[in-house]
FIDREN-384065 format. One line per 8 residues: number of its first residue (from 1); their letters; for each residue x, y, z of N, C-alpha, C, O. Coordinates in Angstrom, 3 decimals. Example, Ala and Ser with C-alpha at 12.3 -4.5 7.8 and 13.67 -1.06 7.14 Angstrom:
2
1> as> 13.190,-5.690,7.800,12.300,-4.500,7.800,13.200,-3.300,7.800,14.236,-3.319,8.465; 12.850,-2.250,7.080,13.670,-1.060,7.140,12.900,0.030,7.870,13.409,1.138,8.039
//
This chain:
183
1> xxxxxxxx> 3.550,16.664,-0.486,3.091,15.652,-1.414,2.539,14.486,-0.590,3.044,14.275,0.513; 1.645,13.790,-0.992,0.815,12.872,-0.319,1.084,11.954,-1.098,0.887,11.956,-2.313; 1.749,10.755,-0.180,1.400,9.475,-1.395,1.122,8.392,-0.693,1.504,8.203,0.462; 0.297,7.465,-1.502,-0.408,6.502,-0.746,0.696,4.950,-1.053,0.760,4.502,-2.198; 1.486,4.279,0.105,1.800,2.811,-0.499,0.966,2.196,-0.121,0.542,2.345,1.025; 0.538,1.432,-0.849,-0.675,-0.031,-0.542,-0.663,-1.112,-0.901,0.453,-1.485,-1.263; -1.528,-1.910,-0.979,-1.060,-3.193,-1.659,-2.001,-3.937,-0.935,-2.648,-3.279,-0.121; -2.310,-5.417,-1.033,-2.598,-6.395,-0.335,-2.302,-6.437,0.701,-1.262,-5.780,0.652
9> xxxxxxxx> -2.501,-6.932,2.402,-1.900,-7.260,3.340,-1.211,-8.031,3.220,-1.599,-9.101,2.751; 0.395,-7.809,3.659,1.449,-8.739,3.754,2.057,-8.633,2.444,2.727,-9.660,2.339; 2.147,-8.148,1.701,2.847,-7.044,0.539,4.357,-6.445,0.837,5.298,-6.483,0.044; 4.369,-5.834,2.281,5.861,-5.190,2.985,5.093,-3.737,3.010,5.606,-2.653,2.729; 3.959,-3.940,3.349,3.746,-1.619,3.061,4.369,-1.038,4.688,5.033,-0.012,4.838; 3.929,-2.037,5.842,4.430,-1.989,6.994,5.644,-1.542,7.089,6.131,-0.520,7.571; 6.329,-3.037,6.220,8.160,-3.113,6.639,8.576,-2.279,6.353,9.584,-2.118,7.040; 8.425,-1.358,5.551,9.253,-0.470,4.300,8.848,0.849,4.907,9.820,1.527,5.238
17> xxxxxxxx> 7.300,1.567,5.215,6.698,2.230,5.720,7.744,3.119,7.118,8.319,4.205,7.173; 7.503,1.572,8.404,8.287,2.056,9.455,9.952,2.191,9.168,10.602,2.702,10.079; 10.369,1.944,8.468,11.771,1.791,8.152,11.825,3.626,7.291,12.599,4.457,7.766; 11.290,3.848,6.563,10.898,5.569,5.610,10.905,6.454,7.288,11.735,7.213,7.787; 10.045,6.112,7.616,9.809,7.137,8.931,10.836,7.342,9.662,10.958,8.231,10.505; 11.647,6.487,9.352,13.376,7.115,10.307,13.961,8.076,9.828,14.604,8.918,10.455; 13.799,8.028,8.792,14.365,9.017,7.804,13.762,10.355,7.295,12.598,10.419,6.901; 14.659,11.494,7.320,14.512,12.881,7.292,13.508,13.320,6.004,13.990,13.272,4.872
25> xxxxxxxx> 12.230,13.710,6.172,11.766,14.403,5.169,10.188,13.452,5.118,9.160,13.714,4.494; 10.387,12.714,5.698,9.068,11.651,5.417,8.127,11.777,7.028,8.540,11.524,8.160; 7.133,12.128,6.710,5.987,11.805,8.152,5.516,10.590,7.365,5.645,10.567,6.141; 5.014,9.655,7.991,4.180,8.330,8.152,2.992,8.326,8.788,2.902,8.154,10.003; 1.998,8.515,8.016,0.825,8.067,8.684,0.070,6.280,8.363,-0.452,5.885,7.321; 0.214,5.739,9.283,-0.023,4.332,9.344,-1.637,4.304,9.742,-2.096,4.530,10.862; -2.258,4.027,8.740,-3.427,4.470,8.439,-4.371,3.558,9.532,-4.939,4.006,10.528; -4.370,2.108,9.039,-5.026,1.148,10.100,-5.076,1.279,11.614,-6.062,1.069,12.320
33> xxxxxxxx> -3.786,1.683,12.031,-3.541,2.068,13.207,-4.015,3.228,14.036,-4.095,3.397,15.252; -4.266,3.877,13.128,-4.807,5.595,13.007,-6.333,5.399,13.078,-7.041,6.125,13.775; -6.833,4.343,12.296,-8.430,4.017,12.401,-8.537,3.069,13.319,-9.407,3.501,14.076; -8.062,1.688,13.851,-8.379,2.082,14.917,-8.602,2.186,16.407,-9.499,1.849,17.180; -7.057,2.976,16.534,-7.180,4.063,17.620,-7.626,5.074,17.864,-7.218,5.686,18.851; -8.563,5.563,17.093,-9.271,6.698,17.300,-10.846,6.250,16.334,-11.573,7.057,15.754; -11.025,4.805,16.410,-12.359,4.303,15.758,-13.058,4.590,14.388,-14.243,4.555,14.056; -12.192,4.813,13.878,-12.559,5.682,12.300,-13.233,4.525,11.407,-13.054,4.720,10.205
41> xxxxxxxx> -13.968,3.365,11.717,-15.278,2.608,11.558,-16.170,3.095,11.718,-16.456,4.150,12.284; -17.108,1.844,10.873,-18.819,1.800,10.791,-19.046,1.012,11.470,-19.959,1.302,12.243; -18.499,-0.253,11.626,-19.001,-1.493,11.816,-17.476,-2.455,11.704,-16.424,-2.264,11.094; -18.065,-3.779,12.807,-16.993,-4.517,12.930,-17.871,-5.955,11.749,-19.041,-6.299,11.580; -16.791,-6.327,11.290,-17.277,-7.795,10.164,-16.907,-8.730,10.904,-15.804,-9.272,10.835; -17.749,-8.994,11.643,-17.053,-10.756,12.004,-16.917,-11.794,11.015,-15.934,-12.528,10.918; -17.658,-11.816,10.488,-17.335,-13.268,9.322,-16.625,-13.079,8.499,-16.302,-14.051,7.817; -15.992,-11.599,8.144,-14.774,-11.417,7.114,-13.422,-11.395,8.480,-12.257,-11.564,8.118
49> xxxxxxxx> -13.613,-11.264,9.388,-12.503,-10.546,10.389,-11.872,-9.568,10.288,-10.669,-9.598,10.547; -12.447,-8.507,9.916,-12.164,-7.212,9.746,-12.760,-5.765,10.186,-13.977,-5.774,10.365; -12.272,-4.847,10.335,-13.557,-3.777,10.714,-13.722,-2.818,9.458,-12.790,-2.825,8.654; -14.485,-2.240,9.282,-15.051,-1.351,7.836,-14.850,0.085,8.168,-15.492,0.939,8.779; -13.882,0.037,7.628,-13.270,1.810,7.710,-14.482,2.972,7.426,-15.566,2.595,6.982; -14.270,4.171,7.664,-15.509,5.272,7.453,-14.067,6.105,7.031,-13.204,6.588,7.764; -14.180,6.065,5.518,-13.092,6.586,4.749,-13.235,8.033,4.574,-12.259,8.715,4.260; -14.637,8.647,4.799,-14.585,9.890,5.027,-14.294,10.698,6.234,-14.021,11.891,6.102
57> xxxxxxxx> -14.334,10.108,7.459,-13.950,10.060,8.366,-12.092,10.122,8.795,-11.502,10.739,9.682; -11.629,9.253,7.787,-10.411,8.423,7.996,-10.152,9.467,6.961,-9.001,9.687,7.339; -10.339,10.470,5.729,-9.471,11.316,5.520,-9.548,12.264,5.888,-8.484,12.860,5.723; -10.515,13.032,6.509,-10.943,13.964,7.132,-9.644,14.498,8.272,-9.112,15.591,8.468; -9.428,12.850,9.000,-8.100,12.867,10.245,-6.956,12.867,9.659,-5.915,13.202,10.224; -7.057,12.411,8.217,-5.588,11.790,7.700,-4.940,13.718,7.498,-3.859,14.164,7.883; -5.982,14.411,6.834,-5.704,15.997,6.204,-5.459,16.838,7.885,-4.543,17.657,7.965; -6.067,16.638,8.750,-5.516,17.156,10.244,-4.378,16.789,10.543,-3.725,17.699,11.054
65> xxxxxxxx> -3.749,15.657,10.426,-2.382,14.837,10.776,-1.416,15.589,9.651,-0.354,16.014,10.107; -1.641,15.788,8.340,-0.442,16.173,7.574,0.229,16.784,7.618,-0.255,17.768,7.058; 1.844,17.188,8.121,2.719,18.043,8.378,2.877,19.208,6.970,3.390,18.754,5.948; 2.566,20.214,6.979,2.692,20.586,5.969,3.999,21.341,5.616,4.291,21.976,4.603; 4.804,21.049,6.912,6.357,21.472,6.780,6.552,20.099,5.871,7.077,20.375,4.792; 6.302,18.886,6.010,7.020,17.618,5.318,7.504,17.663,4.068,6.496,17.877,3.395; 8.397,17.596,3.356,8.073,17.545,1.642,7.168,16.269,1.281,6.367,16.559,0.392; 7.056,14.787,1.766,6.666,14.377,1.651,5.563,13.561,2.570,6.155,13.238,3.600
73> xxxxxxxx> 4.563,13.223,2.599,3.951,12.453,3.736,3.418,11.321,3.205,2.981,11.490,2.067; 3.286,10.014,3.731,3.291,8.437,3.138,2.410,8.363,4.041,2.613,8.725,5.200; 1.132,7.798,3.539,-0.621,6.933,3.850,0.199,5.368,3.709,0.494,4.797,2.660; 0.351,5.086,4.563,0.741,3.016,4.894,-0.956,2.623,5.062,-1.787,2.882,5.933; -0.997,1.965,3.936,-2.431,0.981,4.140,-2.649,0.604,2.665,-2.146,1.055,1.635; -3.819,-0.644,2.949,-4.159,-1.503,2.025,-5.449,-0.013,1.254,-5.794,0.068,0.075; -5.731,0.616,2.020,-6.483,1.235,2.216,-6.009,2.886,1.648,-6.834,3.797,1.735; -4.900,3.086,1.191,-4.173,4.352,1.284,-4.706,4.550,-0.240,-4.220,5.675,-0.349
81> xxxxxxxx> -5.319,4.337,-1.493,-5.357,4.906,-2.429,-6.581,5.615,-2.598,-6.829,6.415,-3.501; -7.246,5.305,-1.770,-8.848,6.059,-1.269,-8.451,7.294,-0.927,-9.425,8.039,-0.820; -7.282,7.894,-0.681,-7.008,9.158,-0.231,-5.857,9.481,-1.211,-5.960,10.401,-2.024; -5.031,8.897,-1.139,-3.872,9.735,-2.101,-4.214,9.909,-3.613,-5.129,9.393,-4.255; -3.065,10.924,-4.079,-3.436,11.024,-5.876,-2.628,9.952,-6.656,-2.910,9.192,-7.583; -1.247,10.244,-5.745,-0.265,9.129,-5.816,-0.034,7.986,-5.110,0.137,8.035,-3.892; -0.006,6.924,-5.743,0.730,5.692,-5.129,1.613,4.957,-5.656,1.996,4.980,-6.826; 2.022,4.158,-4.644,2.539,3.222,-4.953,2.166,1.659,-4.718,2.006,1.284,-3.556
89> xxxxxxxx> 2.042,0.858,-5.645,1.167,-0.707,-5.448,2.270,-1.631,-4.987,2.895,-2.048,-5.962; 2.700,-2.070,-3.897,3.222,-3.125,-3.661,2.976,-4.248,-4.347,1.918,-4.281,-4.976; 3.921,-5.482,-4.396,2.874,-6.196,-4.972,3.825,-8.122,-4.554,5.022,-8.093,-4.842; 3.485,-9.060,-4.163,4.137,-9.738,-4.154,3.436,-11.421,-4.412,2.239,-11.524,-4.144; 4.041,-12.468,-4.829,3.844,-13.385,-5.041,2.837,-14.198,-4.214,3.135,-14.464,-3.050; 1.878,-14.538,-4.634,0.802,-15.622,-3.898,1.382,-16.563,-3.148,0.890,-16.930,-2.081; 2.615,-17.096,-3.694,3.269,-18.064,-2.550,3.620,-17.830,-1.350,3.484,-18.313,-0.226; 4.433,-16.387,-2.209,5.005,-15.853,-0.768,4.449,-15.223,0.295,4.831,-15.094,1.458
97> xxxxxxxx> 3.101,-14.700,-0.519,1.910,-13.753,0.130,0.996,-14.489,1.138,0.341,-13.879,1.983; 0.985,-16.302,0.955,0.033,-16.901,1.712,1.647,-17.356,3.097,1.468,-17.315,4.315; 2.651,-17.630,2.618,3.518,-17.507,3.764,3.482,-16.680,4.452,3.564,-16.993,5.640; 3.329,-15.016,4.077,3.396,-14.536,5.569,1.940,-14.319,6.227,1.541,-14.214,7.387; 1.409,-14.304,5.123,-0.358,-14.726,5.361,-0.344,-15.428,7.273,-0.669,-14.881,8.326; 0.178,-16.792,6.975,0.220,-17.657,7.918,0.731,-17.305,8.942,0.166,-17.247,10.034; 2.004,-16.997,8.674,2.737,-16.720,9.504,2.619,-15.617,10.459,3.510,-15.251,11.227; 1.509,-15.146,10.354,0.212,-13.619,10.640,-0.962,-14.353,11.384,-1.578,-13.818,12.306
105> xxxxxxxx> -1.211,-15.551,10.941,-2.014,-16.372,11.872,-3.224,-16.013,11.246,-4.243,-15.891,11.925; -3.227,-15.851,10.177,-4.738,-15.621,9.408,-5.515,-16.881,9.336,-5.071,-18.029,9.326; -6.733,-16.484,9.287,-7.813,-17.496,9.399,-8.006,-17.889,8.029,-8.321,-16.924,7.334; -7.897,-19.372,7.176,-7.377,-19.918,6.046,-8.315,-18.885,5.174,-7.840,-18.526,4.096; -9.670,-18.352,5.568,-10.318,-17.939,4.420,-9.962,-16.330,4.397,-10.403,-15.618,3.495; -9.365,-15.954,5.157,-8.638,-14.440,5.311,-7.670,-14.845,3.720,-7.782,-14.448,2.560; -6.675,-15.877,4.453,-5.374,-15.770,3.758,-6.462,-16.157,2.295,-6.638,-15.079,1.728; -6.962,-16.905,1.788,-7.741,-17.190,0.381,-8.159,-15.629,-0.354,-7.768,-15.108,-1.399
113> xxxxxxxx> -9.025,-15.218,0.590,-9.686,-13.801,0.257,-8.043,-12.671,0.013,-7.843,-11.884,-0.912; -7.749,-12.771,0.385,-6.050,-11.680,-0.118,-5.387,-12.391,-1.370,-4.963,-11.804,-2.365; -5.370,-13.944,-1.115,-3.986,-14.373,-2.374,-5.530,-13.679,-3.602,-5.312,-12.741,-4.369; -6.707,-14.256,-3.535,-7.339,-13.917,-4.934,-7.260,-12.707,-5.198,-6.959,-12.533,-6.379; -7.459,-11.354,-4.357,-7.213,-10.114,-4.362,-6.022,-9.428,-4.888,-5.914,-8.346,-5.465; -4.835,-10.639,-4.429,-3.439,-10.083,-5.063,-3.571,-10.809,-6.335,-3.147,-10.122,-7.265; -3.994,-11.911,-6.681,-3.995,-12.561,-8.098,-4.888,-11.834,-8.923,-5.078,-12.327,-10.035; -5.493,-10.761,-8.645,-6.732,-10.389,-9.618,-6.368,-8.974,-9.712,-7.119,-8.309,-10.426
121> xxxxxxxx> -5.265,-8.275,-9.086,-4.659,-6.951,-9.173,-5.994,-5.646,-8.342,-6.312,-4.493,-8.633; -6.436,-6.615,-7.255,-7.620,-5.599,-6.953,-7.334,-4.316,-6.783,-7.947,-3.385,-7.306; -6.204,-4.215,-5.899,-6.043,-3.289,-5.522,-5.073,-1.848,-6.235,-4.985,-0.630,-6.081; -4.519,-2.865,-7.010,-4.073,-2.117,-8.739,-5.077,-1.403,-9.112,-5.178,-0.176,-9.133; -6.173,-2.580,-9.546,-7.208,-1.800,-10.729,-7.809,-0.692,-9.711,-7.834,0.443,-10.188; -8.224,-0.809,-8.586,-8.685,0.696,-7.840,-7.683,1.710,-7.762,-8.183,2.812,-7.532; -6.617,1.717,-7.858,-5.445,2.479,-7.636,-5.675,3.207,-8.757,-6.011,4.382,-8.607; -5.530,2.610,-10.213,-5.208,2.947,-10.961,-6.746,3.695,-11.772,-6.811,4.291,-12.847
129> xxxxxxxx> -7.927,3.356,-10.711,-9.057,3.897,-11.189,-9.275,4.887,-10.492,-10.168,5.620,-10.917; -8.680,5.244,-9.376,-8.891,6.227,-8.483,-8.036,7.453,-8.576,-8.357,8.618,-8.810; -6.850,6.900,-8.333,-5.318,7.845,-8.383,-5.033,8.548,-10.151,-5.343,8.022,-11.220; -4.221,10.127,-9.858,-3.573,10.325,-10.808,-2.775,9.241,-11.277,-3.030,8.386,-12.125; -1.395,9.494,-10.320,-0.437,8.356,-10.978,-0.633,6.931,-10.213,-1.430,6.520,-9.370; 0.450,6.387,-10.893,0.149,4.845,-9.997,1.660,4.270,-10.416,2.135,4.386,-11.546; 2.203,3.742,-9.490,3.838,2.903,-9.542,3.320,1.203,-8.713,2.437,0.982,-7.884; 4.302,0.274,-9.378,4.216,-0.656,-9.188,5.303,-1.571,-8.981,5.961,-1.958,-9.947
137> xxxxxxxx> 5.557,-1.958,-7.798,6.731,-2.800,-7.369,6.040,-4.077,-6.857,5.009,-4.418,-6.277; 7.573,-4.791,-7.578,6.829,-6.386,-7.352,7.900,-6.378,-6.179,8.835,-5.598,-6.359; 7.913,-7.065,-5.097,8.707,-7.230,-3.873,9.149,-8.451,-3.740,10.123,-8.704,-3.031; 8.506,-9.331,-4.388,8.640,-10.939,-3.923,10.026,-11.252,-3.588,10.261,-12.103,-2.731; 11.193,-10.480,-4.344,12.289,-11.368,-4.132,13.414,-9.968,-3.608,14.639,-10.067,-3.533; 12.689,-8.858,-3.330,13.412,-7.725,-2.634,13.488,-7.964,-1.284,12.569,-8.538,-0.699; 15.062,-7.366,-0.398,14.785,-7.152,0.710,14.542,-5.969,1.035,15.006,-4.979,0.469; 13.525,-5.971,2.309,13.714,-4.252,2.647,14.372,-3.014,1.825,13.941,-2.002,1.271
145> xxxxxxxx> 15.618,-3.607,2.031,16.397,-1.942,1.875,16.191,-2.166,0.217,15.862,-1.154,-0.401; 16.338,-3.254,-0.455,15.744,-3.193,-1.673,14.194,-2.179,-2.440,13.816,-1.511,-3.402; 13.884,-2.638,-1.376,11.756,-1.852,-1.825,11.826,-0.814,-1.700,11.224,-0.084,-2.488; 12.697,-0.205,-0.509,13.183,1.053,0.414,13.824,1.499,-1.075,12.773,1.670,-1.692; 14.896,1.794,-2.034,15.489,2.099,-2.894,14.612,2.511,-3.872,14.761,3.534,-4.541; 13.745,1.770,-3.963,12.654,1.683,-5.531,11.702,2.736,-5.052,11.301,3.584,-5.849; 11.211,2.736,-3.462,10.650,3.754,-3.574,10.881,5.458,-3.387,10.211,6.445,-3.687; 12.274,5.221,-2.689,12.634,6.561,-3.192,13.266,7.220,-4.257,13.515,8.425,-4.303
153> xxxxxxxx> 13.552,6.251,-5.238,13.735,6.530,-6.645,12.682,7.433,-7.306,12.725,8.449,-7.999; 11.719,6.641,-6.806,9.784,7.194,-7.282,9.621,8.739,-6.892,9.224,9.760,-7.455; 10.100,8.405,-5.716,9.422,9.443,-4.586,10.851,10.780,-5.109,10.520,11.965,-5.140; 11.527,10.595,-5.273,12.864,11.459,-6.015,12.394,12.065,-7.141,12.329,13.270,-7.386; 12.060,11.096,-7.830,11.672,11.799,-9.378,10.544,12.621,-9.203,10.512,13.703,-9.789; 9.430,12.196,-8.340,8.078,12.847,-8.383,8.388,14.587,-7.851,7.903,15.609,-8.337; 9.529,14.428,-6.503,9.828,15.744,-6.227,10.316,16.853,-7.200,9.984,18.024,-7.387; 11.188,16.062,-7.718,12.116,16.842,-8.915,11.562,17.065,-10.080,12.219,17.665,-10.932
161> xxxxxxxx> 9.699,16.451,-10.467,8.924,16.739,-11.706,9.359,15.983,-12.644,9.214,16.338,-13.814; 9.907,14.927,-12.357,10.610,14.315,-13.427,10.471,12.427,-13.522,11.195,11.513,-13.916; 8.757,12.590,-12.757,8.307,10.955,-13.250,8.244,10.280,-14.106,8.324,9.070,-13.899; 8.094,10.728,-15.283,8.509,10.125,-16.309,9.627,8.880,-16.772,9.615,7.879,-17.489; 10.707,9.701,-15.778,11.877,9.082,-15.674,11.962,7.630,-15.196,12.946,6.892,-15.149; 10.834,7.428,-14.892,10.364,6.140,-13.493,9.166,5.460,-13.833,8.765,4.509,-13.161; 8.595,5.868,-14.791,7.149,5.782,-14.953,6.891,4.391,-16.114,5.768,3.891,-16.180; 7.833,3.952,-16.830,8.413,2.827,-17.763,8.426,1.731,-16.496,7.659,0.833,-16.146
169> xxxxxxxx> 9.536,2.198,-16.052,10.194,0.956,-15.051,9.138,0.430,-13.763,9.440,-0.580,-13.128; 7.901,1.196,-13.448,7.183,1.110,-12.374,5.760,0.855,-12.875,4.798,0.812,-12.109; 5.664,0.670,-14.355,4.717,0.826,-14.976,3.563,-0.128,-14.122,3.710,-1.292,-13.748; 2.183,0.902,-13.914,1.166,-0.612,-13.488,0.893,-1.371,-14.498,1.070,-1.117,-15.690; 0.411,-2.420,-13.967,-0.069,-4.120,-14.611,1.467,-5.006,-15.289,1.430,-6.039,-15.958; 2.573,-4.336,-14.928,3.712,-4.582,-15.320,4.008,-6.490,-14.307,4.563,-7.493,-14.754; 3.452,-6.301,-13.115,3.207,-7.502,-12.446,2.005,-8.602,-12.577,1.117,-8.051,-11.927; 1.610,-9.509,-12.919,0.835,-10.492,-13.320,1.103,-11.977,-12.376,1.895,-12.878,-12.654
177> xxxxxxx> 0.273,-11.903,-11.319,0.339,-13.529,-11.036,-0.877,-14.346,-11.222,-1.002,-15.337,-10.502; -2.304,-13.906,-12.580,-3.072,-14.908,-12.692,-2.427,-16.097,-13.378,-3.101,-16.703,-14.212; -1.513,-16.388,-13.182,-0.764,-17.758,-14.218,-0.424,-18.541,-13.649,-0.469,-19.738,-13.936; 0.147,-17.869,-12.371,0.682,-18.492,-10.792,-0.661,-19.133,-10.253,-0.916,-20.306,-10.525; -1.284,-18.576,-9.698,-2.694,-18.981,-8.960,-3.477,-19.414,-9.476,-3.829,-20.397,-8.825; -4.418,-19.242,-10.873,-5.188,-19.613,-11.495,-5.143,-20.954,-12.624,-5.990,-21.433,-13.378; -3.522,-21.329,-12.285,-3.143,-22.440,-13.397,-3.397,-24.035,-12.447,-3.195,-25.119,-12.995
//
């Protein structure tokens, strides 16, 4: 099973991501890292500070990398719903999102360009326009082993055919911060 966590940068897809990979049954492919160390770009953006993934490229490597002994394998990226059927949307508070923003050393119009992205559910509404399913955790006030719980609840039910079970409680658009940011 392939599933994509994503979210905004600085969401926790990292924290939660490397913390899954210790654990029995999960390969991790850490997607950004994967593109690029092995250059899976078009082009570098200087004035956004970013480089522009070649997503056909980048799944092309992602389907070579997949253990197909794994029961499950996890796409870590902002970037992971471009490939998976399933995801999961991280999702966390603009306040808290421009704190670690900073604390990341982002360049003020980096951190601007993400809080509006997380305030406008960008990466929801592609998830949820792209992907079969779609789950949604708000993190703002989870720790780790908290997010870690919710998503193998998800990732439990999906094995066992029995999402449904999860599919209420994880519901997308269930998180909303245009009220927060836009007020």
């Amino acid at each position: 099973m392939l599933i994509g966590i994503t979210g905004t940068p600085g969401t926790g897809k990292t924290s939660v991501t490397v913390r899954l990979e210790e654990k029995p049954g999960y390969q991790v492919i850490h997607l950004n890292e994967l593109i690029r160390e092995e250059k899976l770009y078009s082009e570098v953006d200087s004035e956004r500070d970013c480089i522009v993934a070649d997503m056909d490229l980048v799944e092309q490597r992602v389907m070579e990398k997949v253990d197909i002994f794994s029961p499950v394998t996890i796409l870590d990226s902002h970037l992971s719903h471009h490939i998976a059927d399933i995801v999961i949307v991280l999702r966390v508070s603009p306040d808290k999102l421009r704190e670690r923003l900073q604390q990341r050393n982002y360049f003020e119009n980096k951190v601007q360009e993400n809080l509006e992205a997380e305030a406008l559910d960008v990466i929801l509404f592609e998830s949820v326009e792209w992907c079969d399913k779609v789950f949604e955790i708000d993190t703002t006030d989870q720790t780790i082993g908290e997010t870690i719980a919710d998503i193998e609840e998800i990732l439990d039910a999906l094995l066992k055919g029995r999402d449904e079970q999860v599919a209420a409680k994880y519901k997308p658009g269930s998180v909303d911060w245009s009220e927060d940011f836009f007020a």
